[in-house]
BATOR-764192 format. One record per residue: residue number from 1; residue in one letter; x negated, y, z negated of N, C-alpha, C, O in turn. Coordinates in steps of 0.1 Angstrom, whole numbers. Atoms other than C-alpha are relative to their C-alpha. Layout:
MARVO    k  r   n_xx   n_yy   n_zz  ca_xx  ca_yy  ca_zz   c_xx   c_yy   c_zz   o_xx   o_yy   o_zz
MARVO  NUM  a      X      Y      Z      X      Y      Z      X      Y      Z      X      Y      Z
...
END
This chain:
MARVO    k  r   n_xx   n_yy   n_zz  ca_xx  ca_yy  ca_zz   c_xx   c_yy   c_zz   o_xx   o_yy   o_zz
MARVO    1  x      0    -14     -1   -336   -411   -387      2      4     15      5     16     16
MARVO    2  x      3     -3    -10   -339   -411   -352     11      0      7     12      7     17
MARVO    3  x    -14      0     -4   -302   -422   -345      7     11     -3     17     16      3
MARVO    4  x     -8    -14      5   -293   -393   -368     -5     11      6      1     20      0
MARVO    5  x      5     -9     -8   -309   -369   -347      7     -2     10     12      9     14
MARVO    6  x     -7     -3    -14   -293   -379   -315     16      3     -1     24      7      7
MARVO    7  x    -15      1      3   -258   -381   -333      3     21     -2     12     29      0
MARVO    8  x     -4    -12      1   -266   -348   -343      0     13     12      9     21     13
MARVO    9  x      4     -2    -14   -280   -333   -309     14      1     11     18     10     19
MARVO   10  x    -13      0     -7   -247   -348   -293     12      6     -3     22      8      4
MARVO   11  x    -11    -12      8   -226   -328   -318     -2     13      7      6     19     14
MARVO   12  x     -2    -11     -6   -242   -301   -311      1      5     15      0     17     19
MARVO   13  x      4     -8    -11   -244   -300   -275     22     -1      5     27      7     14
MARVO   14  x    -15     -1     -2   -200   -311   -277      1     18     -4      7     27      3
MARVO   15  x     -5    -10      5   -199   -280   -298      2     10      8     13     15      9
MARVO   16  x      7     -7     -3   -217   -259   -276      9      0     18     10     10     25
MARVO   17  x     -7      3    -12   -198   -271   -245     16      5     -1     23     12      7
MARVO   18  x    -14     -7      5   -164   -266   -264      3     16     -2     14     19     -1
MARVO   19  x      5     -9      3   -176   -232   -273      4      9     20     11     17     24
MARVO   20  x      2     -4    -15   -183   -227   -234     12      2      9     15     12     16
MARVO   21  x    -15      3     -4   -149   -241   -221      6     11     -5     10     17      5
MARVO   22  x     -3     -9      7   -135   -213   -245      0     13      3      9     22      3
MARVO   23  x      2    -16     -7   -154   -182   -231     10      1      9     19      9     11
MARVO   24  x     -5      2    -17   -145   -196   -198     18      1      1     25      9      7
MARVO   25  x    -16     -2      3   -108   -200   -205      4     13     -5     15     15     -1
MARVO   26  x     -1    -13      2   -109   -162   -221     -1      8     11      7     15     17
MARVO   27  x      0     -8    -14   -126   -147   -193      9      0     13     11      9     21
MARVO   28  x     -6      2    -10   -106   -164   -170     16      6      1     22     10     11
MARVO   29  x    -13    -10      8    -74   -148   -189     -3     12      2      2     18     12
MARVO   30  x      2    -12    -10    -87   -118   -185      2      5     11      9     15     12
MARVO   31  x      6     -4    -12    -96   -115   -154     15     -1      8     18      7     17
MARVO   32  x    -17      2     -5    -59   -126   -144      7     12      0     10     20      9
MARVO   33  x     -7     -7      4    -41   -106   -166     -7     14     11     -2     15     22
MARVO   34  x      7    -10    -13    -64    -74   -145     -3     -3      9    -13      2     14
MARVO   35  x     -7     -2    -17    -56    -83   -114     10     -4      1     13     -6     13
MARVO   36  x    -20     -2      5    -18    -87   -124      5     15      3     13     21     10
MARVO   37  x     -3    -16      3    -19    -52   -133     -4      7     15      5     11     22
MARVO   38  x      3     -6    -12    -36    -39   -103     10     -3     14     12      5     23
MARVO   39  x    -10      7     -8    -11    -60    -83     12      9     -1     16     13     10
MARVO   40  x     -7    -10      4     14    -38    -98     -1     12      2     10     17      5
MARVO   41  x      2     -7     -2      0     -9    -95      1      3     19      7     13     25
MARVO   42  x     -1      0    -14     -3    -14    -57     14     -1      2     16      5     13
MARVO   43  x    -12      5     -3     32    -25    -55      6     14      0     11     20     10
MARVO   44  x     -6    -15      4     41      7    -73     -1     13     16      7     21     21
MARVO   45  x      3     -9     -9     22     26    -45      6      1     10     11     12     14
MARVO   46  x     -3      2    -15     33     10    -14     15     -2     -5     17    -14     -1
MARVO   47  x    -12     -7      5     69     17    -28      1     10      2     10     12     10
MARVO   48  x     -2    -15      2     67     52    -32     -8      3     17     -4     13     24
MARVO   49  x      6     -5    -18     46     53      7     15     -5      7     20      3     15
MARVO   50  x     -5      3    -11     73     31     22     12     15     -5     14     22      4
MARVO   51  x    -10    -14      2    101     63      1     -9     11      6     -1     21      5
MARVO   52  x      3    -15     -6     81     93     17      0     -4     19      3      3     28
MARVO   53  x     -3      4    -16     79     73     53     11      1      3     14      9     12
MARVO   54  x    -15      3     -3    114     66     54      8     17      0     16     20      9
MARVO   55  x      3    -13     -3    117    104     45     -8     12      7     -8     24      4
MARVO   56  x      9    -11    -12     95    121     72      8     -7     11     14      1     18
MARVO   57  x     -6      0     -8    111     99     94     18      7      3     23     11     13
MARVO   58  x     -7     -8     -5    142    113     88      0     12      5      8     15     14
MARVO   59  x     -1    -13     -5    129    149     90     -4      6     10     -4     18     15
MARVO   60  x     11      0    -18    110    142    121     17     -2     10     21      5     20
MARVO   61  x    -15      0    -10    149    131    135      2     14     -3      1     21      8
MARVO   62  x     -7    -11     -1    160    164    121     -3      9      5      5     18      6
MARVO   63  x     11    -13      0    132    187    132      0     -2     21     -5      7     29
MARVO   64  x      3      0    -12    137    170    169     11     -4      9     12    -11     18
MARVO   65  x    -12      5     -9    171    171    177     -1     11     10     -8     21      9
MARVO   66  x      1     -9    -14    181    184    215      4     12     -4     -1     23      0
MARVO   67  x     -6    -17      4    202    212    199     -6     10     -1     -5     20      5
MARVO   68  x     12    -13      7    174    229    174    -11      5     13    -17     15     16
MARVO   69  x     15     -4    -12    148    225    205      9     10     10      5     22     12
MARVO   70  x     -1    -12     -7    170    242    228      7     13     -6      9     22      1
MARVO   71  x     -6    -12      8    186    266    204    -14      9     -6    -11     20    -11
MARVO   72  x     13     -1     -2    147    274    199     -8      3     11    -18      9     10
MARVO   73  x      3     -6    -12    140    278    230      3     15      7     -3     25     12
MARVO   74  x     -6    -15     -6    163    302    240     -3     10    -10     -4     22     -7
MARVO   75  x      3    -15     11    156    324    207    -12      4      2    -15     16      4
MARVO   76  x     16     -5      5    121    323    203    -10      2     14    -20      9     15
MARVO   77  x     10     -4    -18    108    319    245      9      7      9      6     10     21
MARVO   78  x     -9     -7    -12    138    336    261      1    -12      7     -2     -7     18
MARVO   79  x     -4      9    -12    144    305    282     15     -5     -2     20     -7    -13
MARVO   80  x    -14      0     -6    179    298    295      0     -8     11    -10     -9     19
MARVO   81  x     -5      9    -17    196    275    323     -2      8     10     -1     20      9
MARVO   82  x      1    -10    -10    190    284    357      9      3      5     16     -7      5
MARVO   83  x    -13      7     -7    218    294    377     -1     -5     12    -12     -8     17
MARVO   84  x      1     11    -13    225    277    408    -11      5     14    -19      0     22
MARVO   85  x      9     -6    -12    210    303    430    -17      1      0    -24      7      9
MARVO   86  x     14     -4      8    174    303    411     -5    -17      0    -15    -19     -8
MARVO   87  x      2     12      1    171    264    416     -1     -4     17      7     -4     26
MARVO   88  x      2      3    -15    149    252    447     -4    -14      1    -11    -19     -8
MARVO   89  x     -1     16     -2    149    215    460    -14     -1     10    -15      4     21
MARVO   90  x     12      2     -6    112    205    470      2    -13      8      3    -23      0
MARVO   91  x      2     12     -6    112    177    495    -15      0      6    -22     10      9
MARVO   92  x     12      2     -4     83    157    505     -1      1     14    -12     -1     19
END
């Protein structure tokens, strides 16, 4: 009787181990597959940041060409070139 007790003991503790291996292999699936997806998700993001960088920089070019600044100047501060006679040379 005493052999059949340990045969059975060692059954159950295979069972119980195979059982375990099993969670472990589920969770571990899990846990993958959601942080796959999140991985994705981020990808998605830093996609759509690097398309709005790449568009500010162009509108930051457009917004700071020499033209608009001085065609902006002269409209909006009255400033204009000097002429020759209104230009004084500072030496040290």
């Amino acid at each position: 009787m005493n052999q059949y007790l340990r045969i059975h003991y060692v059954c159950m503790f295979l069972i119980l181990a195979g059982l375990a291996s099993a969670v472990g292999c589920i969770y571990s699936k899990h846990q993958s597959r959601k942080l796959f997806t999140e991985l994705q998700a981020m990808t998605e993001a830093r996609d759509r940041l690097e398309v709005e960088w790449g568009r500010l920089q162009i509108e930051q070019g457009t917004w700071s060409t020499h033209a608009r600044v001085e065609r902006l100047a002269r409209e909006h501060m009255g400033m204009r070139t000097p002429v020759a006679s209104e230009i004084l040379l500072v030496r040290p």
